[in-house]
C-alpha positions in Angstrom: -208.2 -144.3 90.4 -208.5 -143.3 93.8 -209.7 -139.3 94.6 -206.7 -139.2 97.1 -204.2 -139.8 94.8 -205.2 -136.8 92.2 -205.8 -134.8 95.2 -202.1 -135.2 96.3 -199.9 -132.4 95.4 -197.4 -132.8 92.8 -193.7 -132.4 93.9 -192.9 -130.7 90.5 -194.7 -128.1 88.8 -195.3 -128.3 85.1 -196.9 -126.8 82.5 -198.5 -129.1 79.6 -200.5 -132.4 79.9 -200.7 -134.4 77.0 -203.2 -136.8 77.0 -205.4 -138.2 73.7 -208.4 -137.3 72.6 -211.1 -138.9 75.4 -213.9 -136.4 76.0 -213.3 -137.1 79.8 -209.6 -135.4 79.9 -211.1 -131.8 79.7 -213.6 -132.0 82.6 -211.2 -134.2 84.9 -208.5 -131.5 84.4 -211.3 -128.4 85.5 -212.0 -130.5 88.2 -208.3 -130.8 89.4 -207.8 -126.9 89.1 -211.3 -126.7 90.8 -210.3 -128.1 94.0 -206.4 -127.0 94.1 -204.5 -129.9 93.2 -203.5 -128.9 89.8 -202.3 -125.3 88.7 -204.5 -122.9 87.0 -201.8 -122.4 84.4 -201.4 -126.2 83.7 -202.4 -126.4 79.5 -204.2 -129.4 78.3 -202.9 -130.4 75.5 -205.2 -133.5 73.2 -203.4 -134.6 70.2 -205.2 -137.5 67.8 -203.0 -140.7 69.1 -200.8 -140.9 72.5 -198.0 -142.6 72.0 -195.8 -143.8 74.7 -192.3 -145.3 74.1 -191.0 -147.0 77.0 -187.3 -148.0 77.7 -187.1 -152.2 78.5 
């Protein structure tokens, strides 16, 4: 994924990102508070399995 694109400003804040258990989550996520484009009160929240329902 392009740097641009998690550099851009999100037009919503929020508060929690769930996201599985990948070791690369936690450092990505400093990294986003690090250089602005993610809030420094944003929680990272890892749970064992992800699982996404989608609507067809």
């Amino acid at each position: 994924m392009s740097l641009w694109l998690w550099a851009t400003p999100l037009p919503q804040p929020f508060g929690v990102i769930n996201v599985d258990k990948n070791a690369a989550y936690p450092k990505a996520i400093a990294e986003l508070k690090a250089i602005g484009a993610l809030s420094a009160s944003v929680e990272l929240r890892q749970v064992n399995y992800l699982v996404v329902l989608q609507k067809n």
